[in-house]
N, C-alpha and C positions, 0 to 999 in steps of 0.2 A: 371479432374481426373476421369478413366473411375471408375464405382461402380460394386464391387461385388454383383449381386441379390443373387446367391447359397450361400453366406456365409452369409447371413442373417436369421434372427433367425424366426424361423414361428409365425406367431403372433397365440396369444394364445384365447381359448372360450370368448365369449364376457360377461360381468360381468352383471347381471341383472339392470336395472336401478333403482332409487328409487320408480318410477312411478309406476313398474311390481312388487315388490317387497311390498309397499304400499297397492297392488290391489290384493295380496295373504293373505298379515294379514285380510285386510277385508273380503275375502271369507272365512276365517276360523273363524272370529268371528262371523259372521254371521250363520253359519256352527252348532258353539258352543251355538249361543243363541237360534237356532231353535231347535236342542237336547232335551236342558235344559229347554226348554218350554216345549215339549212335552212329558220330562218324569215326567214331574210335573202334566201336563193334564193329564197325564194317571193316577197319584193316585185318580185324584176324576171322573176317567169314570170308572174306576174299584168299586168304591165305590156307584156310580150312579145306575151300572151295579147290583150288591149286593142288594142296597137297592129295585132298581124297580123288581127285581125277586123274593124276599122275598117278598112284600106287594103284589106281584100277585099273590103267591101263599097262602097267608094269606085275600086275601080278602074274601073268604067265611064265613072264621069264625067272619072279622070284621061284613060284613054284617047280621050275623045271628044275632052277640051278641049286634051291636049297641055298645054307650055307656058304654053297660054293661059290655061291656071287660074290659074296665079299672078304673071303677066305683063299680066293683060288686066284693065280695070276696068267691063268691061261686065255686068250682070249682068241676064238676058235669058228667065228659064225659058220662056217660051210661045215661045220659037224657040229654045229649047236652048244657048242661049250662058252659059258660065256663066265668069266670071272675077272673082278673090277678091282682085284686090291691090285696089281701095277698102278694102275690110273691114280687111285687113291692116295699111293704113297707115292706116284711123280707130280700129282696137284698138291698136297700139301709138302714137300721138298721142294718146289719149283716159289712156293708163297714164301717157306720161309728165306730161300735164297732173296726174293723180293725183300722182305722186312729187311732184312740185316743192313742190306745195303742202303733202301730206302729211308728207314727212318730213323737212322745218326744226323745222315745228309739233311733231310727234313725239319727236323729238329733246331740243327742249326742255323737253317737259313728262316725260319720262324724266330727264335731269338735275335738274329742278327736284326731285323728286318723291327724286331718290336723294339729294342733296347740300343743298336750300333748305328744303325745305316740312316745318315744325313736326309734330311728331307727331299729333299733334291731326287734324292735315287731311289727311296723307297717306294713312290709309288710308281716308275716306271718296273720296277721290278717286281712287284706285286701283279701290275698287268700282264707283266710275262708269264708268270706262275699260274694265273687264269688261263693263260693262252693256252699254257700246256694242258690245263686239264682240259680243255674243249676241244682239243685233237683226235679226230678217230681215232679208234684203236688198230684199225688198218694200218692207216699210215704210220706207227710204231711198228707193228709186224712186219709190213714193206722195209721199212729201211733198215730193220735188224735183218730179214733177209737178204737185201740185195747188198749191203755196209756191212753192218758188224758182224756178221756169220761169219765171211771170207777173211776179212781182216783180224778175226780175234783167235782163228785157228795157232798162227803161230805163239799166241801167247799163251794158250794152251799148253803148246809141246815145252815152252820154257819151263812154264810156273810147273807142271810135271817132272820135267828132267830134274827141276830141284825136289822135286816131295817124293822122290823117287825111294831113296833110303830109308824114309820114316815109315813106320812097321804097317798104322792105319790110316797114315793122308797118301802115302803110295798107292793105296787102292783104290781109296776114295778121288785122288786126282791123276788118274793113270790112265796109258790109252784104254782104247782108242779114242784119239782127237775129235772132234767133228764140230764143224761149225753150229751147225743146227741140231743143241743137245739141250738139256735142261737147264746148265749152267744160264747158256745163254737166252734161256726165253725168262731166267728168273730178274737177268737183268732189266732185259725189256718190261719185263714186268714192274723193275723196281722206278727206271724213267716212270710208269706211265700212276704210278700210284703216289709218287714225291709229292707234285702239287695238291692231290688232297689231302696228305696228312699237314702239309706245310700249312696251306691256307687256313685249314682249323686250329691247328699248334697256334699258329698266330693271332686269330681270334680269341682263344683263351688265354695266350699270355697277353693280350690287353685288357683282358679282363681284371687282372691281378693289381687292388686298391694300391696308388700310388704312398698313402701311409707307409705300405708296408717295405714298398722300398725306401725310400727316405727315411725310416727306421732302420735299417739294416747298413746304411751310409752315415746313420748317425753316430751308430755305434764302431766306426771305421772302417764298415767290411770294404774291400775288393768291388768290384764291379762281376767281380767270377762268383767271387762270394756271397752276396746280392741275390743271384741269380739260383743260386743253389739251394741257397735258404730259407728265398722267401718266393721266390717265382716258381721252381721248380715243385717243389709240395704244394703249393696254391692250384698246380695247375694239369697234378699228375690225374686228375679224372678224367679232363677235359681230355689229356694226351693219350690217354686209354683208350677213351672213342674213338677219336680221330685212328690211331694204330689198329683198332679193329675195325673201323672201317676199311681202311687203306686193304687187310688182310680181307676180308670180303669180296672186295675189285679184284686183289687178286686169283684170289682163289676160283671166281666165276668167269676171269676173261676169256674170250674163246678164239676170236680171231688172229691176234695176235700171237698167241702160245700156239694155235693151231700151226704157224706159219715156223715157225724157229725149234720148234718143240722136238723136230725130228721124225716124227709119227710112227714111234717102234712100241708095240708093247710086251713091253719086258719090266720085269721087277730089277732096278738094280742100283748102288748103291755110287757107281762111277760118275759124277756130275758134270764131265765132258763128254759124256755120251749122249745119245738117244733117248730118247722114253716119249711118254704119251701123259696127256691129263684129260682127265671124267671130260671136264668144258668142250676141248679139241677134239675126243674121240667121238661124241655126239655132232659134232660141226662136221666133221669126216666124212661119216657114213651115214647118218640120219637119211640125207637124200636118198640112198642108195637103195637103204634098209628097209625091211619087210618082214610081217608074220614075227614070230620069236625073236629075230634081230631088233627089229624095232623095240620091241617088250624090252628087250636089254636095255637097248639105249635109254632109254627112257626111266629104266630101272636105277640108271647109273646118274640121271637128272634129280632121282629120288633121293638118293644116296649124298648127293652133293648138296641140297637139300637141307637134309638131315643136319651134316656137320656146316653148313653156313647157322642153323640154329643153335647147335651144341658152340660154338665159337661165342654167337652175341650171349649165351647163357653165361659160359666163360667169364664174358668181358665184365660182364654186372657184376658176380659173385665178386669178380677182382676190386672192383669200385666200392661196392659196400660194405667190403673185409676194412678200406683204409680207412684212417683214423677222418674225424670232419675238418679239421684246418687243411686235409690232403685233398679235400672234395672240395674246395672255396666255404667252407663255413657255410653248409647246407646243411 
């Protein structure tokens, strides 16, 4: 029977094989993990890059002052003496006054917010808590200077007049008063760092499997109890973070603390007084600064640096010491 060729149908593209098709996934992931490498390398050549330009151009004043940079609390540019530990110990005193206050409060309006507060109000008050983190850090600095500076004096002299008798908060809370002291830039500080630990505390307590509380309610707990049991250990890594971050912000803010801060450098242990921090004494005088002063400055950006690094090393070691149901079952 003769065959039709023309009425035959044209054969169509030829379909890739598995072979070819196999040998394209792996050029893309291949593709994909060299990217992903190298945009990971690039956070810490950028950071490499940071730190080795800053200590070159701070080694003057390391070299001049020796040890005594960070050893010395004298801080002296018109005779070249420059030493950072005041700075040192009123920016990390000035954070932790920040923590204390901030992140109970935090804490709790994160739980309240994932476990109490009606639908209705939860998310208008979750906007607000955004609000606040997106507020300059000026305008915290402004209104603790021109607001709570003046106004918080007298409650300074109270809370004093009582700790007056006790042998070490007598000192630690005694005059002299002053509105714009470390006390009070740790507050402003601890306003300005709540909404970030809040907002994260509350992303990782919704992270916490609804099993596990419904387990925890099976077995009668409390709604405190609940919380304690099963949320709080679920969710202590996440709140890790978060608290070191929050300490990071504070530790590095400059405008704000520059403004309430007092700007005395002196080593001292009185928290309604004066003092100065690394951030705000760079904000100060950078402008001003020249030759070896600058060196300093910049020596003291080094410095701040250093311990913003030793802190997040801190936070990990603390993470990876807890047990894994403490981490979310990672």
């Amino acid at each position: 029977m003769p065959v039709d060729l023309e009425s035959r149908p044209a054969p169509g593209p030829v379909a890739a094989g598995p072979g070819l098709a196999g040998a394209r996934r792996r050029v893309a992931d291949h593709v994909f993990r060299v990217a992903a490498l190298a945009s990971g390398l690039s956070v810490l050549v950028v950071l490499a890059l940071i730190a080795g330009s800053m200590a070159q151009k701070a080694w003057p004043a390391f070299r001049h002052s020796g040890l005594d940079f960070v050893t010395s609390s004298r801080w002296a540019p018109n005779v070249e003496v420059f030493g950072a530990l005041a700075f040192v110990a009123g920016t990390l005193l000035v954070s932790v006054i920040a923590l204390v206050f901030a992140v109970p409060v935090s804490i709790g309006i994160a739980l309240f917010l994932s476990e109490l507060a009606p639908r209705r109000l939860r998310r208008p008050v979750i906007y607000l808590i955004d609000l606040l983190a997106a507020i300059p850090s000026v305008v915290f600095g402004l209104w603790g200077l021109l607001v709570l500076a003046p106004a918080i004096v007298g409650v300074y002299e109270t809370f004093g007049g009582w700790m007056e008798s006790v042998p070490v908060l007598g000192t630690v809370f005694g005059p002299p008063y002053n509105g714009k002291s470390l006390f009070t830039a740790g507050l402003i500080l601890a306003l300005m760092i709540t909404p970030i630990i809040t907002s994260i505390s509350r992303e990782v307590f919704d992270t916490v499997p609804a099993a596990q509380k419904e387990a925890a309610f099976a077995l009668s707990a409390t709604r405190w109890e609940m919380i304690r049991g099963a949320i709080l250990p679920h969710s202590r890594s996440g709140v890790t973070g978060a608290v070191m971050l929050g300490l990071g912000r504070a530790m590095g803010e400059t405008i704000a603390a520059a403004l309430v801060i007092g700007s005395s450098p002196q080593l001292t242990a009185r928290l309604f007084g004066s003092g100065d921090a690394m951030a705000a004494v760079i904000a100060n005088q950078f402008g001003e600064a020249g030759g070896l002063h600058r060196s300093a400055l910049i020596g003291l950006g080094v410095v701040l640096f250093a311990m913003t690094i030793v802190v997040n090393a801190v936070a990990r070691s603390v993470v990876r010491r807890q047990p894994a149901s403490a981490r979310g079952g990672r």
